[in-house]
C-alpha positions as CSV (number, residue, x, y, z in Angstrom):
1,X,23.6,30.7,-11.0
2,X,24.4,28.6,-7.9
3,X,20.9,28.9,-6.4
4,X,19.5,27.6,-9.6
5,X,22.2,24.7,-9.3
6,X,21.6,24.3,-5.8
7,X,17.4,24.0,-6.8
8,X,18.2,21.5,-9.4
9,X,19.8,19.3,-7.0
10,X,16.8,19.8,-5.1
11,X,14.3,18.6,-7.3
12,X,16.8,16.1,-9.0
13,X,18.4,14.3,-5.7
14,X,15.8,11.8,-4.9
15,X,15.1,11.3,-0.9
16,X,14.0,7.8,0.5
17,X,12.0,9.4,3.3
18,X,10.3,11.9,1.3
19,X,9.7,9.5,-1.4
20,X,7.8,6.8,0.9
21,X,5.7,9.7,2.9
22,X,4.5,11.7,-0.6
23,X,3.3,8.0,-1.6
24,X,2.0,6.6,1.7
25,X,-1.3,7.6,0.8
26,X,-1.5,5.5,-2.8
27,X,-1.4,2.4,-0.5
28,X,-5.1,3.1,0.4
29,X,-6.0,3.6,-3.5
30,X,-4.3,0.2,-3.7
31,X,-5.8,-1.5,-1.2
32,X,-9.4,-0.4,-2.9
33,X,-8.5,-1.5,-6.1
34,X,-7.3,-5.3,-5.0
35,X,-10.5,-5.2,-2.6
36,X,-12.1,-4.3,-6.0
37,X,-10.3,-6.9,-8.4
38,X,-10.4,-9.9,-5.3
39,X,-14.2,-9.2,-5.2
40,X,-15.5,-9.2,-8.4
41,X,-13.6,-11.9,-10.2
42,X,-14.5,-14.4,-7.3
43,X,-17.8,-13.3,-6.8
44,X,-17.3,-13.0,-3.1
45,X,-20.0,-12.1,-0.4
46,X,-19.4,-9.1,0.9
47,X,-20.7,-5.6,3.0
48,X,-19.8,-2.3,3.8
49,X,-17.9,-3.6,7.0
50,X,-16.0,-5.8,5.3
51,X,-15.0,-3.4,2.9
52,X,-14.0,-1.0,5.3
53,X,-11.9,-3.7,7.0
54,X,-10.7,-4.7,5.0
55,X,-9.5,-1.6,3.2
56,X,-8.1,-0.2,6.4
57,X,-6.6,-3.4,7.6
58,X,-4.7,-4.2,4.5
59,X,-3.4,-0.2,4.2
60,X,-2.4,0.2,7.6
61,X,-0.3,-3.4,7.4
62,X,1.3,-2.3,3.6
63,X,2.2,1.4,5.3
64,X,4.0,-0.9,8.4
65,X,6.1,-3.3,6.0
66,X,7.3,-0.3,3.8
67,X,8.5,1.7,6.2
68,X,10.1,-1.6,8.3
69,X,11.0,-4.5,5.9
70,X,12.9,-4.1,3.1
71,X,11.8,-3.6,-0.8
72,X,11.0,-7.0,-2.4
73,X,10.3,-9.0,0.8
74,X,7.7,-6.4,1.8
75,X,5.5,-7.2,-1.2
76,X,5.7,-11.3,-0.6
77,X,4.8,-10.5,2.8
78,X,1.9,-7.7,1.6
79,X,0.5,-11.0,-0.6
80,X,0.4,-13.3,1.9
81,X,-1.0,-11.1,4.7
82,X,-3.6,-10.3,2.1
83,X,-4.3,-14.2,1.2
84,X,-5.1,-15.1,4.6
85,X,-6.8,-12.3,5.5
86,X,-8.9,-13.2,3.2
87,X,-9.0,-16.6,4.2
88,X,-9.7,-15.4,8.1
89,X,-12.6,-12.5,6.8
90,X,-14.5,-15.4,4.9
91,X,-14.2,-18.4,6.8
């Protein structure tokens, strides 16, 4: 009976770390999808180069502010990153 307590607390005690590595790899899904969203609604001009750099420059800066800044003020950060990223890629 106590291993199947002590398994329950496993799977029931949530983990920061564990939590943020088992969903570090949605940020690239995410990244696709806003590339996807940004592009078509706007009509934007855009290549396989700038896709990909997009892509790997926005997941690789939303995997650094997870892990360093803290929960709300790493998504204001993500969206303005993004904005002029945007505004650099196109200009």
């Amino acid at each position: 009976m106590d291993m199947l307590s002590s398994i329950w607390n496993l799977l029931v005690t949530e983990d920061e770390l564990l939590t943020k590595i088992v969903t570090a790899p949605t940020v690239i899904v995410e990244a696709w999808l806003a590339y996807l969203l940004i592009f078509y609604t706007f009509k934007l001009p855009y290549s396989h180069k700038t896709k990909k750099t997009y892509i790997l420059f926005l997941s690789s800066i939303s995997l650094i502010t997870e892990f360093l800044i803290p929960e709300p003020y790493n998504a204001f950060l993500n969206y303005l990153i993004i904005f002029l990223f945007i505004k650099l890629l196109f200009k």
